[in-house]
N, C-alpha and C positions, 0 to 999 in steps of 0.2 A: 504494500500500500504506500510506497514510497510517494508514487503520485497525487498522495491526495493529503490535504490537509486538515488535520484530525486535532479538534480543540479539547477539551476536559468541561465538563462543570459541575458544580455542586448539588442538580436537581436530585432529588431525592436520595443521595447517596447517604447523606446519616443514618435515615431507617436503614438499611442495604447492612450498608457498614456492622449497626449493631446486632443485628441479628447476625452475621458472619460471626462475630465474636465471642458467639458464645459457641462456636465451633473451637476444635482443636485442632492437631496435624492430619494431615489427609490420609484417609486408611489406604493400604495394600501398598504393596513393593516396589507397585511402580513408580509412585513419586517421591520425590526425592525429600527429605526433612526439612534441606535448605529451600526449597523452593517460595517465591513469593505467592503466599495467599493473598494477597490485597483484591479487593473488589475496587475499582478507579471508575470514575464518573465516564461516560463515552460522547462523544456529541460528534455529527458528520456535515463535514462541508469541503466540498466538491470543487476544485481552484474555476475560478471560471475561465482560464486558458485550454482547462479541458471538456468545457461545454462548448468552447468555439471550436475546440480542434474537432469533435463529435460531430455538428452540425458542416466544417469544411470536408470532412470525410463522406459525411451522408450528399451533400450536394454533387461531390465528385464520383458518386457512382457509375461502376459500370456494367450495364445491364445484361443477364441474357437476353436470347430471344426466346420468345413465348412459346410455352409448350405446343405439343404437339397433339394433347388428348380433350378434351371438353371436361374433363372430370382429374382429383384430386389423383390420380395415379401414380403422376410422375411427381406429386412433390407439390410445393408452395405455387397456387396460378398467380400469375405476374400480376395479374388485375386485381388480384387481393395484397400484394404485398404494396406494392408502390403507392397506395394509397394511405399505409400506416407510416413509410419514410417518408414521404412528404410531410404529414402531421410531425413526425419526429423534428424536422429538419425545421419547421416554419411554425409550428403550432407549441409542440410540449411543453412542457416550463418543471424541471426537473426540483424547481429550487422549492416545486411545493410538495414533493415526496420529502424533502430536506424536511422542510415546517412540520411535518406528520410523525415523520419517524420522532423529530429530537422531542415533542411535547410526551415522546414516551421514557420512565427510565431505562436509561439505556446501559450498560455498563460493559466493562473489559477486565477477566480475572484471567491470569495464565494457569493452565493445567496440563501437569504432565511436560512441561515444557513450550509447551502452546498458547498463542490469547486465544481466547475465548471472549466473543461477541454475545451479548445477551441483554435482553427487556426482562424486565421484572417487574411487573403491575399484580400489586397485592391490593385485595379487595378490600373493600370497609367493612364488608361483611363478617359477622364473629363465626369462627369456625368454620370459613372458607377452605374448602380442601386445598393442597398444594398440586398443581399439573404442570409436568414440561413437556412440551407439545415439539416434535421434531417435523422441520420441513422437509421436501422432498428435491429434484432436478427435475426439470427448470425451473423449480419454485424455490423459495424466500421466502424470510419473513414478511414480503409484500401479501403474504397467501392469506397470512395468520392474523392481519390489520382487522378486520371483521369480525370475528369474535371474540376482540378483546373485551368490549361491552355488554355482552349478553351471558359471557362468562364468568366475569367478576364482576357485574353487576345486575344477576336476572334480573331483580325485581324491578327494573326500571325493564326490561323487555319480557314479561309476561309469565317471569319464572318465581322461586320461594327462595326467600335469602337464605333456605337452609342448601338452597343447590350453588352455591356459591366457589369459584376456583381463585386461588393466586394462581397467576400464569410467569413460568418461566419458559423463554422463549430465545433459544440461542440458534445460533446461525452455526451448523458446522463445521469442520476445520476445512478449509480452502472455500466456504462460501461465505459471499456476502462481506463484512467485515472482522470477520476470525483470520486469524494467520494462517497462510497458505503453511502444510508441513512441507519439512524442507529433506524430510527421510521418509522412506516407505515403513507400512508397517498400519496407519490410521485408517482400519476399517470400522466397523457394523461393531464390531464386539470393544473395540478400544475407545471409540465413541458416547459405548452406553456406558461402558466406566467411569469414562471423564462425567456425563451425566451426572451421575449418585455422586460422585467428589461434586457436581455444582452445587446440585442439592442441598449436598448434606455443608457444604459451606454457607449457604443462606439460609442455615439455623434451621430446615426443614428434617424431621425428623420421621416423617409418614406423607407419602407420596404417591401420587399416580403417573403415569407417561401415554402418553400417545401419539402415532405418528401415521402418516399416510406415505407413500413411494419409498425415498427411504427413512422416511419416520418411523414406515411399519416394519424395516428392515431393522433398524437400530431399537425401537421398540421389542422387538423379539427377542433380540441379543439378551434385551435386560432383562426379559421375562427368564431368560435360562439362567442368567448368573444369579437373580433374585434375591440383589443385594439387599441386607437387613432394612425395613422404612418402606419398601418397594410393595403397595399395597394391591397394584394390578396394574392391565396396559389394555388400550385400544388401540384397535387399527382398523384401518380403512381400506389396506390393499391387503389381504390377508394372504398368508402362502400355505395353501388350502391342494395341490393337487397329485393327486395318490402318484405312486409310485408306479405302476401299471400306464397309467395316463403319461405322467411326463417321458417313461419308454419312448411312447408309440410318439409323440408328437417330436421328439429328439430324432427319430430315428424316421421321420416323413409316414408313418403307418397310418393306415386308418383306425376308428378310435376304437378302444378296445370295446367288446359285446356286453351287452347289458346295462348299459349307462342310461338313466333317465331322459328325459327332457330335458331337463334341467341342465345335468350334468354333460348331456351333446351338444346345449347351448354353449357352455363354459370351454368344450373341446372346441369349436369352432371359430371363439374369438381368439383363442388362444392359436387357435392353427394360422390366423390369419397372423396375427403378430411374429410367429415366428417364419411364416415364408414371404411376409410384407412390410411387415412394422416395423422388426427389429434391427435394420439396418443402423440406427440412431447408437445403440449400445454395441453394437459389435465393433463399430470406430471406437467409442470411448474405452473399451474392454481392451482392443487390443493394440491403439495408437493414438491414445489423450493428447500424448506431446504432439505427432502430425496434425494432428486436426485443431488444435490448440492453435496451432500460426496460423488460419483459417480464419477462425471464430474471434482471435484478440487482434486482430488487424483487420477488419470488416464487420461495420459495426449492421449491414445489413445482411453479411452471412450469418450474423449471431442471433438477428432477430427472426431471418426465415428459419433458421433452425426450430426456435422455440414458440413461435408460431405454427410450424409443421406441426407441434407435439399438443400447442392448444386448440386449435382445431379438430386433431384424432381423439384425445384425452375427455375430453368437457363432454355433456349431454347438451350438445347442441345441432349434432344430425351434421357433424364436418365439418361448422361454419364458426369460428373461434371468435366472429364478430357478435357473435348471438350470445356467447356466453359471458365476454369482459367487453368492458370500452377500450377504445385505445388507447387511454390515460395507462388504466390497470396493466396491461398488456408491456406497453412502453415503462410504466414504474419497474417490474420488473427485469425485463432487459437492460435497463438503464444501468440496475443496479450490477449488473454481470458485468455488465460493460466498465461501468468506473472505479470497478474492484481491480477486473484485471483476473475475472477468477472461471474463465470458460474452460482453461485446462486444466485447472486447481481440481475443481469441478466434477472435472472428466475421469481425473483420477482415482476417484472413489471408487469408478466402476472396473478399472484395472486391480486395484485393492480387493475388491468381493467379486469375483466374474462368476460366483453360483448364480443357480437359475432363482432368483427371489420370489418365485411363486410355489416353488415345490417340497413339501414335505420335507422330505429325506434331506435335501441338502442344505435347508434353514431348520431341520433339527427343531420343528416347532412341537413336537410330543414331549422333548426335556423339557417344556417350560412349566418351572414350576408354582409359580404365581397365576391368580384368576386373569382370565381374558375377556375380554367383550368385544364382536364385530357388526361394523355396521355394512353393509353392502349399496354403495349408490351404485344406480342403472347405468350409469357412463363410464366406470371405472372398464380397466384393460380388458378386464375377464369379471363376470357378475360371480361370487365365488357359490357354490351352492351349499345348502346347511348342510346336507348330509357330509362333503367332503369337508366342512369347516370342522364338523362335532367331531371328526376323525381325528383330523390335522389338532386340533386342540384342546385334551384331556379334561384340561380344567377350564373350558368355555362355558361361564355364567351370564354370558349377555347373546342375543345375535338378534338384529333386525335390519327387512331389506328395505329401503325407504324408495320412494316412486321418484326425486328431482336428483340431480349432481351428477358427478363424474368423477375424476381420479383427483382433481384439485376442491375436492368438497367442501372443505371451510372456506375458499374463494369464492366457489360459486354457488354456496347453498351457508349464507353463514348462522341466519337463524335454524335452521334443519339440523344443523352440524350442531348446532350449542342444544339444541333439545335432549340429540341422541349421549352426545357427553353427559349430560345433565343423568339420564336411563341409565347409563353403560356405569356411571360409577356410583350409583344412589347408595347402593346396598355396601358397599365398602367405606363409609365414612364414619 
């Protein structure tokens, strides 16, 4: 983050602070004694030499020419993208995702050797549960802006102060404003530990987690290590699909015999993603860095990228304009962009190259903490109950809700704050 100029300030960091303090040294081996605990104030402001360099890059594009097919086949239609760089280039106003974020607290604590990026908005509500809510690629904390208020604060939108969350909401390592790591090693399981270490440094002593893309992935992780405080997890993408099933779909087979409706539904989207969709992740899986000088030098191959994926991802029937405006859409490109973090990013999926949808290789039967899923109609694959109550021993929650997609609390943020509301009632 060399490029960017990163102020401090005192908003809320005393509460912050004091509750930290009544922590001790960070449990397990991995960190070191010496290490700085300090939680430090965070605030973000963007140099404006790189909002002009942004808008000189977008004006100097250079175009392909327009597909070849009438339909989403080959990728991003010209006639859909060009009309969000123009808004980028002449319309957006980046400095009011600036205003939104910092009115949150914002803070920077190193763990494990790393910062760590994170919001901390504690309810006024007494006996507010504690949640840290993990984003997903190509999402941010931009996903997670929506239900800050209906979560830690139902009762102003239609809920019981006793369904009340503090939200701990951190960004990553390589996304957003967390430190890019500078050695291999920071996956899915090393992530959810630095979690419980944030936790348990802002004095939180009983907790919940949930996350959707790789939220659900890092979510999981915790569910198996089921550090002490860890009082269950949701997820939104669940990795739900039997071992039989991911066979056949690995190996191009037809699906195996006997599968419900339901269940040939789930094989189908999944077939398609793996002979259509999944081009996205086999770059990142197996050449972040190549694709990396693509995405950090072309500020419109970063955005058809992640436009590609909000249009296929949302329940909006392909059309990513139906789902966000292009404020939302552009907030979080922006943020990729002036991080500097599309390889950082990428890297995660060279880090975990399991298939995150499948049983056996997310080990989701070890988990030994309660589960709850919700299933939105948009997400990659609808997971179905029967393979979910398989995939997860100790599943105390599952409901399929009729709105959303794989970026659920973006685009469904009152539905999303209900179901969290459901998913963790009985654990408080």
């Amino acid at each position: 983050m060399s490029d960017l100029s990163l102020s401090l300030t005192r908003r809320n960091f005393l509460a912050t602070t004091a509750a930290a303090s009544a922590v001790g040294l960070l449990p397990g081996a991995l960190f070191a004694a010496t290490e700085d605990n300090s939680i430090r104030p965070f605030r973000i402001h963007v140099p404006e030499e790189a909002l002009t360099d942004l808008r000189r890059r977008l004006a100097g594009t250079r175009w392909p020419a327009r597909e070849t097919v009438s339909d989403q086949s080959q990728g991003v239609p010209l006639a859909k993208l060009q009309p969000l760089v123009r808004y980028w280039q002449k319309g957006y106003d980046w400095r009011k995702v600036e205003k939104r974020l910092n009115a949150l607290p914002q803070f920077m604590t190193k763990i494990d050797g790393l910062d760590i990026q994170f919001a901390h908005i504690r309810s006024r509500h007494e006996n507010a549960l504690p949640l840290i809510i993990t984003h997903g690629w190509p999402g941010s904390i931009m996903e997670l802006l929506k239900i800050i208020g209906p979560l830690t604060d139902p009762t102003a939108y239609g809920g019981r102060a006793e369904d009340a969350f503090h939200l701990v909401l951190p960004s990553m390592p390589g996304y957003g404003f967390s430190a890019k790591p500078q050695s291999t090693g920071w996956g899915p399981e090393r992530i959810g530990r630095a979690w419980d270490v944030l936790m348990k440094r802002l004095g939180y002593k009983r907790y919940v987690s949930q996350g959707g893309d790789w939220g659900s992935v890092i979510a999981d992780a915790m569910g198996r290590q089921a550090p002490a405080g860890l009082l269950g997890i949701h997820v939104n993408m669940p990795a739900t699909v039997p071992a039989d099933v991911a066979k056949a779909l690995n190996n191009g087979e037809p699906a195996p015999a006997g599968l419900s409706a339901v269940e040939k539904a789930a094989f189908d989207s999944l077939n398609h993603l793996y002979k259509k969709g999944g081009g996205y992740a086999a770059m990142m899986v197996t050449r972040p860095q190549t694709l990396g000088y693509a995405l950090e030098d072309s500020p419109v191959g970063l955005a058809a990228f992640f436009y590609d994926k909000f249009s296929e991802w949302t329940y909006s029937g392909g059309d990513a304009d139906k789902a966000f405006t292009k404020d939302e859409m552009l907030d979080d490109i922006s943020l990729y962009w002036f991080t500097k973090t599309a390889t950082s990013s990428a890297q995660l999926y060279w880090e975990n190259n399991n298939n995150n949808f499948n049983v056996v290789e997310q080990k989701t039967t070890e988990i030994s903490v309660p589960v709850a899923v919700t299933v939105f109609p948009g997400e990659i694959y609808r997971a179905p109950k029967s393979w979910t109550e398989r995939a997860y021993p100790k599943l105390i929650y599952f409901n399929e809700v009729d709105k959303g997609g794989h970026f659920a609390s973006w685009e469904q943020p009152e539905l999303f704050s209900v179901e969290m509301r459901a998913a963790f009632r009985t654990l408080r």
